[in-house]
C-alpha positions, 0 to 999 in steps of 0.5 A: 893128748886126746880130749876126755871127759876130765882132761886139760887138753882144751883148757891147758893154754887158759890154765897157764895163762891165769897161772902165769898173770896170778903169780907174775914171777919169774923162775919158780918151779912148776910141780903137777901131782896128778900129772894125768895126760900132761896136758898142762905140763907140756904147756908149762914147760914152755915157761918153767921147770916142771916136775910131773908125778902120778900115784899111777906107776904105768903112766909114770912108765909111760911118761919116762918112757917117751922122755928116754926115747924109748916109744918110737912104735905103736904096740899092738894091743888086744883084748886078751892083752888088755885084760892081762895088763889090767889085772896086774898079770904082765911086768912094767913095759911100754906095750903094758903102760901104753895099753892101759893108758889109751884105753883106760877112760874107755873101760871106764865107762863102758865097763869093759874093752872097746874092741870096735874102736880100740884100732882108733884109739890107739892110733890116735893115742900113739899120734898125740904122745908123738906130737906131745914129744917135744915136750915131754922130753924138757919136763925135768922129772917123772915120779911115781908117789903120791901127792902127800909125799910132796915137799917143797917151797916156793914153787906152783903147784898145779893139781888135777885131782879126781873130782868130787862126786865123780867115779874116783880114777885113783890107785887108792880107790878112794880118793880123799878129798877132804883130806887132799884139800888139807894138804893144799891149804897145808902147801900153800901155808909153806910158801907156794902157790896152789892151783886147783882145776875142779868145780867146787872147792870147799876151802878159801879160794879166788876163782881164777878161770872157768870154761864150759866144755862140752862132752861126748860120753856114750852118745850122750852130749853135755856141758860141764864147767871147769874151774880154776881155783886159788888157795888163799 
C-alpha cells in the first residue's frame, strides 16, 4: 500500500525478518489484530498462515472483498460521495469501503476531503490493492472484532496499534493503551509470541528492530523512528 505516516509499507520486510530470526520456528500461525493496510500481512504470508482483523469493518469489507475477487474496478468517488459514506449514511459496499479507505489519513489530517488530489489517490490506491493481490488472496481470513476478542496459543502475534500520543485512528475513539498492553503481557503468558510495532513500550520487552523513516505531512518533512518490540 502507499506509505503514510504510521504505516509498514517501508519496514514490513525488517518486521518479518526480525520476527522470523526471534522465534526461529517453523508453522506457527501469524495473527495481526490491527491489520490496517496489511502490509505486514502480505509480507507474512509468504512464510505462515496468517489471520488479519481490524476493529474497522469497511477495511474488513474491503480485504475480503479483493480475497473474493470481487474489486476488479476503481470506484468513482466525490466528495458528496465521501461525506455520505464517512457519516454512515450508505450501506457496506466496495465503492463505501474503498472510498473511506483511500482517502481516509487525508481527511485525517487536513481535516476535510482533499478534492485537489483526490484523482491521485485513488488511482494509486486501486494500483497498490492490485499489486497487493496475490497476497491478499493467500491470508487465510479477515475478521471484523476487536483485539480483546482474540484467543489463541502458540501463534505470532503481530499488532500495530494506534500509537500513543498520536491522533488515535480507532472506532473506540479512544484507544486504551494502558489496557491494550495488558492484554499483550495477558497473550504472551498464554503461550505465544507478542510483537509491537510502536515507539515506547511501557512494560518488559526486548527491542528487536528500529528504522527512522522520514515523512512528508503538509509540506512539513520529518524523521520518526519505528520500533519493534518483544513481550517478554
Amino acid at each position: 500500500m502507499p506509505p503514510y505516516i504510521g504505516g509498514k509499507s517501508r519496514t514490513k520486510k525488517d518486521i518479518i525478518s526480525a520476527i522470523r530470526k526471534d522465534t526461529n520456528e517453523e508453522l506457527l500461525k501469524f495473527i495481526e489484530p490491527f491489520c490496517g493496510g496489511v502490509n505486514v500481512s502480505c509480507e507474512a504470508v509468504k512464510y505462515y498462515e496468517t489471520h488479519c482483523s481490524d476493529y474497522n469493518e469497511d477495511l474488513i469489507f474491503l480485504w475480503n472483498s479483493v480475497k473474493n475477487g470481487e474489486f476488479n474496478e476503481m470506484p468513482v468517488v466525490t466528495k458528496e460521495m465521501f461525506d455520505n459514506h464517512k457519516n454512515n449514511q450508505t450501506p457496506l459496499s466496495v465503492e463505501r469501503s474503498f472510498a473511506l479507505f483511500y482517502n481516509s489519513f487525508m481527511t485525517l489530517y487536513k481535516g476535510s476531503y482533499d478534492t485537489d488530489c483526490s484523482r491521485g489517490l485513488r488511482e494509486e490506491r486501486f494500483r497498490s490493492i492490485k499489486r497487493a493481490e496475490a497476497n491478499i488472496k493467500l491470508i487465510k481470513s479477515f475478521e471484523f472484532k476487536s483485539y480483546k476478542n482474540i484467543e489463541c496459543t502458540n501463534c505470532i502475534i503481530y499488532c500495530d496499534p494506534p500509537y500513543v500520543d498520536t491522533q488515535k485512528v480507532y472506532k473506540e475513539k479512544e484507544f486504551n493503551t494502558e489496557e491494550f498492553w495488558k492484554w499483550c503481557k495477558e497473550m504472551k503468558d498464554k503461550g505465544n509470541y507478542v510483537y509491537v510495532s510502536e515507539r515506547t513500550c511501557p512494560i518488559e520487552h526486548k527491542l528487536l528492530h528500529e528504522k527512522d523513516i522520514s515523512i512528508n505531512l503538509s509540506k512539513i518533512r520529518r524523521v520518526v523512528t519505528d520500533k519493534l518490540f518483544k513481550v517478554i
